[in-house]
One Martini backbone bead per residue (centre of mass of N, CA, C, O) as a GRO file, in nm:
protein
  190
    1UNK     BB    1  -0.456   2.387   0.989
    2UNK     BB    2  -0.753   2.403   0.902
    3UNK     BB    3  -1.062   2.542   0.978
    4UNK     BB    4  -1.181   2.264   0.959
    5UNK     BB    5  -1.301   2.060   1.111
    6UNK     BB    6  -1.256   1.715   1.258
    7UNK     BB    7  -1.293   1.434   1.226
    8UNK     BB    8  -1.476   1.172   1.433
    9UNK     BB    9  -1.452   0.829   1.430
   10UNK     BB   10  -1.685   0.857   1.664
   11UNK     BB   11  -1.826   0.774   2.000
   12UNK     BB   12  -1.627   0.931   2.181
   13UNK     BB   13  -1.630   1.146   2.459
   14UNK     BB   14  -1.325   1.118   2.509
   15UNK     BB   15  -1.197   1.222   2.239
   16UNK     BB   16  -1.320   1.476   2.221
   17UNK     BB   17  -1.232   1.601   2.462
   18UNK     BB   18  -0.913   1.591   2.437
   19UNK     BB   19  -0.948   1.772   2.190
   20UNK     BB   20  -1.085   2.021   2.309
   21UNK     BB   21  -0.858   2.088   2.546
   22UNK     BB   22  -0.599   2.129   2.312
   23UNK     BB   23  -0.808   2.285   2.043
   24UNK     BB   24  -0.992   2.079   1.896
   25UNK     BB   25  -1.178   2.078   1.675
   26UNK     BB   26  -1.473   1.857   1.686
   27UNK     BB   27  -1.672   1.593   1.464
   28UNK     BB   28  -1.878   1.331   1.544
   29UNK     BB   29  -1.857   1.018   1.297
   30UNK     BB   30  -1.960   0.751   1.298
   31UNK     BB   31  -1.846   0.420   1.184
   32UNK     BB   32  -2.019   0.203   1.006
   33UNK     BB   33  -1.851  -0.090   1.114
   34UNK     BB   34  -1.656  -0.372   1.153
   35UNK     BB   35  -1.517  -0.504   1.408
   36UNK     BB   36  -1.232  -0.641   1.496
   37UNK     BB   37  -1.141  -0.939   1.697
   38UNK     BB   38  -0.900  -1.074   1.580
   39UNK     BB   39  -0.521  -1.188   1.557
   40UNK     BB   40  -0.246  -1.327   1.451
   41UNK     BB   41  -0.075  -1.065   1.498
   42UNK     BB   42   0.001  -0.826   1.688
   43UNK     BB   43  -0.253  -0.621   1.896
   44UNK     BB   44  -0.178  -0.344   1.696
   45UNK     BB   45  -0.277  -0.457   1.440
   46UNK     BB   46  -0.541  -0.432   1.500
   47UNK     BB   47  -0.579  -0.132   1.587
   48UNK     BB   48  -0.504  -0.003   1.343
   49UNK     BB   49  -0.700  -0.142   1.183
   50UNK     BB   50  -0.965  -0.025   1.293
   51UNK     BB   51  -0.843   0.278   1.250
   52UNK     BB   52  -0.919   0.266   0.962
   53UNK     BB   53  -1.172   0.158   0.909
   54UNK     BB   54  -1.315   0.420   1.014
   55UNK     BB   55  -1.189   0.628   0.865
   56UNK     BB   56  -1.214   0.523   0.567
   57UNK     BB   57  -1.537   0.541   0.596
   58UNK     BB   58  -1.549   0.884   0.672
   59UNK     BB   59  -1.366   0.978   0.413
   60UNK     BB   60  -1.545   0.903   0.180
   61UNK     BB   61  -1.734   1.086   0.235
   62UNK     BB   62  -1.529   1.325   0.356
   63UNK     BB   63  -1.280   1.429   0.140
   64UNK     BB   64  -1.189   1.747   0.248
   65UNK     BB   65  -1.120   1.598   0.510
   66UNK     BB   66  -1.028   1.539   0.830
   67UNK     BB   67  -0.961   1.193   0.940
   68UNK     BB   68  -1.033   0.997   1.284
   69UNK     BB   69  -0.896   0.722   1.382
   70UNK     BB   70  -0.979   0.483   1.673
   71UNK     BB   71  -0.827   0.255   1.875
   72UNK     BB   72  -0.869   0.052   2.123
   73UNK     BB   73  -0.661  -0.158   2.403
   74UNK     BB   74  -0.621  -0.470   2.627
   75UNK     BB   75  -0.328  -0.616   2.740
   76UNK     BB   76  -0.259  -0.957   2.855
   77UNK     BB   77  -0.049  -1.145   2.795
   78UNK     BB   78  -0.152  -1.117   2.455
   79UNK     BB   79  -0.437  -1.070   2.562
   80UNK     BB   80  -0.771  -0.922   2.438
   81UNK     BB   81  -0.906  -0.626   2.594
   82UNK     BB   82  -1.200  -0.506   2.508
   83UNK     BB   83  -1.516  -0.487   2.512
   84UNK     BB   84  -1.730  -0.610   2.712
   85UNK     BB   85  -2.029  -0.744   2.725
   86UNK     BB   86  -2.059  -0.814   3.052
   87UNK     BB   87  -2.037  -0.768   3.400
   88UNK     BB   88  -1.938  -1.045   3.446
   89UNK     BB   89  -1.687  -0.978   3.267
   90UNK     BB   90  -1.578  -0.755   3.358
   91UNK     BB   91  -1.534  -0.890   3.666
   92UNK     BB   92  -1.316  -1.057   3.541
   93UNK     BB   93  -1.109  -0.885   3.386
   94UNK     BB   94  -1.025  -0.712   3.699
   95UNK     BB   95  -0.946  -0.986   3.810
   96UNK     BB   96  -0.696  -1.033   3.633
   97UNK     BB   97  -0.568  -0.718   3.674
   98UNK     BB   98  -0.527  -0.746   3.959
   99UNK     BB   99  -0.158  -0.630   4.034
  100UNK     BB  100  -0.147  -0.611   3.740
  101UNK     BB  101   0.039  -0.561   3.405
  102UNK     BB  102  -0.057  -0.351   3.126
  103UNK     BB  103  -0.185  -0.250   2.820
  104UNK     BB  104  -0.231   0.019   2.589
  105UNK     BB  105  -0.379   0.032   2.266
  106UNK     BB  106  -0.323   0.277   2.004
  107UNK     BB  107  -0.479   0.359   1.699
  108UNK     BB  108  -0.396   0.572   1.455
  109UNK     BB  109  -0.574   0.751   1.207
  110UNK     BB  110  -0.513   0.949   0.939
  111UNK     BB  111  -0.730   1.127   0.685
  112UNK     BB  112  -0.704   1.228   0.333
  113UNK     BB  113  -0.865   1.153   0.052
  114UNK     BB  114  -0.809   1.419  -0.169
  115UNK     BB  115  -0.466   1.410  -0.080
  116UNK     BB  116  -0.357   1.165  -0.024
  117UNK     BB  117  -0.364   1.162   0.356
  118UNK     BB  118  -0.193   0.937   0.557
  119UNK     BB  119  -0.166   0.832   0.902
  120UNK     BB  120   0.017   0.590   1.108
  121UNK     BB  121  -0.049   0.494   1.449
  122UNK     BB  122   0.093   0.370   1.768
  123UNK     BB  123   0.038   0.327   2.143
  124UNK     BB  124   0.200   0.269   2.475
  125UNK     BB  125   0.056   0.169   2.782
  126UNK     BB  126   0.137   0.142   3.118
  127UNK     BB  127  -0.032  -0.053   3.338
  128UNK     BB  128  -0.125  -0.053   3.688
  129UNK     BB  129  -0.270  -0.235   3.957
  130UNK     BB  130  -0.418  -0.297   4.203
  131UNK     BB  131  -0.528  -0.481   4.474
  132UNK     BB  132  -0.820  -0.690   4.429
  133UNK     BB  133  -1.140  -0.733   4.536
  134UNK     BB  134  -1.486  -0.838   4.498
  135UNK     BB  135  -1.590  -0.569   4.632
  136UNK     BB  136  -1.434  -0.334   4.494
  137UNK     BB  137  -1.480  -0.418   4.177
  138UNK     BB  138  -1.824  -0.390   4.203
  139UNK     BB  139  -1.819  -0.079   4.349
  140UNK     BB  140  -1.665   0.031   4.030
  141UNK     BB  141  -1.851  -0.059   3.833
  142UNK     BB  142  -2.105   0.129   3.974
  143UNK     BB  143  -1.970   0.408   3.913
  144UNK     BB  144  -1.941   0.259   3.627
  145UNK     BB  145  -1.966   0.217   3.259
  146UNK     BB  146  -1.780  -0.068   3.130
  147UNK     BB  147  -1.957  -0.141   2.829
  148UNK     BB  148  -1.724   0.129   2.680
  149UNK     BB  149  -1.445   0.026   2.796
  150UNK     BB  150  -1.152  -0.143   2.762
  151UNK     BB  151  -1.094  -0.303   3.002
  152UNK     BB  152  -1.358  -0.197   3.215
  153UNK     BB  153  -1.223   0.136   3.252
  154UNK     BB  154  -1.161   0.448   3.411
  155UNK     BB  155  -0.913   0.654   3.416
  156UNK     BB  156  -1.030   0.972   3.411
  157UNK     BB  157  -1.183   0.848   3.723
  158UNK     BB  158  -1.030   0.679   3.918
  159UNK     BB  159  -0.829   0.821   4.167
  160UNK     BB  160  -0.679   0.580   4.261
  161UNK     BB  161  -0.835   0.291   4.282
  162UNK     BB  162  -0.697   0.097   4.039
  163UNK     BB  163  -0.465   0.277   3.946
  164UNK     BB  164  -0.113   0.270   4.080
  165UNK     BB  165   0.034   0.268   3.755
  166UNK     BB  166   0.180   0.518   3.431
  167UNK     BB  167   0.332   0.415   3.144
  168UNK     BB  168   0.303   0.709   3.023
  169UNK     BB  169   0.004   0.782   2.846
  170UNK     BB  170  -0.206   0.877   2.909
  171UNK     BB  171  -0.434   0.956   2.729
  172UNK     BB  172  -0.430   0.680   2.596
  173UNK     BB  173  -0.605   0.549   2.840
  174UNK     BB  174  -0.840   0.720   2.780
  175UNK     BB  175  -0.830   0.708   2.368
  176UNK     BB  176  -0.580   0.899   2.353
  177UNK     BB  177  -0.295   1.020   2.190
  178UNK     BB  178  -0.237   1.358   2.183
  179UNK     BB  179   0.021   1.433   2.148
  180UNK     BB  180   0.085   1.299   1.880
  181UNK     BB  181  -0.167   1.375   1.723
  182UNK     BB  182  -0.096   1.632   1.709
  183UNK     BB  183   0.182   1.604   1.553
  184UNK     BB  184   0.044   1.504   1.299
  185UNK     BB  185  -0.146   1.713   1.222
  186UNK     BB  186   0.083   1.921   1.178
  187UNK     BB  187   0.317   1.781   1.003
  188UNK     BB  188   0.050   1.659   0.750
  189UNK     BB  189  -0.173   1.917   0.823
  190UNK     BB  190  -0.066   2.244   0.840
   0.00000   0.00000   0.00000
């Protein structure tokens, strides 16, 4: 990869972190777009659609740069849980998962506007939650911010508290397939 950080079109402290983790540089440089949120194919095609609609909003203007675009979703059984609007949508989201698997679905666009180096993929991983009642629910909203969180819930401090288990990338659930994402960077951009 080039000595340049890598621009990050977003503000999750979550994917800052995950790329500093790794070892990439990167300088958060959020898309002001308007994302999408509903469609009528799978709902990986949303989530990627909105990582490039990011991406490719501050590569316009970054054109030197690598940009990374990513979009995360929680889907159960088709639907799609974006982030809450308020409490009680939390609380109503956390209440329809709690016991059963859900996806957690990442879309990621890297591109170079300058080389017109475009690169696109989704990840999936399969979370399961405990059984929850609803006094856990609250309680667990409370130690969390969920109203910036994608199916109102935090992986990363989780603690086993309400995910049972993970199949796949946990780094996914967090926010960003780091290890995927490193792979693209490499072999795209190295």
């Amino acid at each position: 990869m080039t000595s340049r950080p890598l621009i990050l079109a977003s503000r999750s402290p979550r994917r800052r972190d995950l790329l500093a983790e790794a070892g990439v540089d990167a300088i958060c440089e959020p898309a002001e777009v308007e994302e999408l949120t509903e469609t009528e194919d799978a709902p990986a095609t949303l989530a990627l659609a909105n990582a490039e609609l990011k991406a490719m909003a501050v590569a316009l203007a970054r054109p030197q740069d690598i940009v990374l675009g990513a979009d995360t979703i929680v889907v159960l059984e088709g639907e799609i849980f974006g982030k809450p609007r308020d409490l009680a949508h939390a609380t109503e989201m956390l209440g329809r998962m709690a016991g059963r698997t859900h996806e957690v679905i990442t879309g990621v666009c890297l591109v170079h506007w300058e080389r017109r180096a475009l690169v696109k993929f989704t990840e999936t991983t399969r979370v399961r939650f405990r059984p929850l009642d609803g006094e856990q629910i609250a309680a667990y909203l409370v130690s969390i911010d969920p109203l910036d969180k994608a199916g109102a819930y935090a992986a990363q401090d989780d603690g086993g508290r309400i995910i049972e288990c993970v199949e796949g990338s946990f780094s996914n659930v967090v926010g960003l397939p780091i290890e995927r994402t490193l792979v693209a960077l490499a072999r795209h951009f190295g």
